[in-house]
C-alpha positions, 0 to 999 in steps of 0.5 A: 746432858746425861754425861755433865750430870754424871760428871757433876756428881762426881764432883760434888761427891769429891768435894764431899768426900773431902769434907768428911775426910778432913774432919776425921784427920781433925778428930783423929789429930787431937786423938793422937795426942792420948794415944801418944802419951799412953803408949809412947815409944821408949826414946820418945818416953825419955823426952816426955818424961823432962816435960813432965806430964802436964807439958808433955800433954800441953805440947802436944795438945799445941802441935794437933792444934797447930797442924789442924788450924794449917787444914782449916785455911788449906782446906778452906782455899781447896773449897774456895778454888774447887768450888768456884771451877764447880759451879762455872763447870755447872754453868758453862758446862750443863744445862743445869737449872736454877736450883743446882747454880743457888746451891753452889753459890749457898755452899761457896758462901758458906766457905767463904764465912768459914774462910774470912770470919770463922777460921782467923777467928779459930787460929787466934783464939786458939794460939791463946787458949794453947797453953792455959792450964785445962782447970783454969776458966777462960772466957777465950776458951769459951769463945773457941768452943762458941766458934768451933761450933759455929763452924760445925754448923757450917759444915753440916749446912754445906753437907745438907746443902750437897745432899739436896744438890746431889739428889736434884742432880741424880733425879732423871729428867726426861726430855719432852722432845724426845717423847714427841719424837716416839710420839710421832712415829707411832702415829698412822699419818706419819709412818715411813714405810712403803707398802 
């Protein structure tokens, strides 16, 4: 039993990890674009320059968004397929309780919104607000930012959810037949030497 928790474990921590991880490659793709324009390499200077600063900025801006709505449905698929062999895994694999099979299911639940409802909705409105001048209002934009932050909020919901789990799975349980045992052997009437 000791053996499926730590393996459990290990599973959420993946899943976890992953998350962080694709968060980070989403801030640093959008990152990126500033570090590119503010020093870029001598040929790549040449090519910007025809642009102009403004569509320089504008394509590459498109590009990071481009490359992190692709994560946003790959990562979305991982969850989804990953999530669901975790929670059979839990399942069919463990004596996990109640609890650890609910968290799963809120978790999966959660990707499955972000997948079907939040994600199209992200890339659509996204590929629309791509190239609207950064000064000119639009209420797209502000939808995008609406969503954006509604999938934030997911994902933050997902790791408080991992957490609770992971703590429910790191927590010790002792067996109560194991103590019944250690409390039958040192009982007198049950003593096994012979004298």
């Amino acid at each position: 039993m000791m053996h499926s928790r730590r393996m459990a474990c290990f599973f959420l921590g993946i899943w976890v990890g992953a998350a962080i991880l694709m968060t980070g490659v989403a801030v640093e793709n959008d990152r990126s674009v500033d570090r590119v324009l503010s020093r870029p390499s001598p040929s790549a200077l040449v090519s910007l320059k025809a642009l102009g600063p403004g569509g320089a900025q504008m394509l590459l801006r498109y590009e990071a968004a481009e490359q992190n709505r692709w994560f946003l449905r790959a990562w979305g698929i991982v969850q989804l397929i990953g999530g669901s062999l975790f929670f059979l895994f839990l399942l069919l694999g463990t004596r996990e309780g109640k609890f650890s099979l609910a968290a799963v299911l809120v978790m999966l639940a959660l990707v499955l919104v972000q997948l079907f409802l939040l994600t199209p909705a992200l890339v659509s409105l996204g590929r629309l607000v791509d190239f609207l001048p950064a000064n000119q209002p639009s209420g797209d934009r502000s939808r995008l930012w609406v969503l954006d932050g509604g999938y934030a909020l997911m994902e933050a919901l997902k790791l408080a959810v991992a957490l609770l789990l992971g703590a429910s799975l790191m927590r010790h349980r002792r067996s109560g037949d194991a103590r019944e045992e250690l409390d039958m052997i040192d009982k007198p009437n049950h003593r096994h030497v012979n004298r």
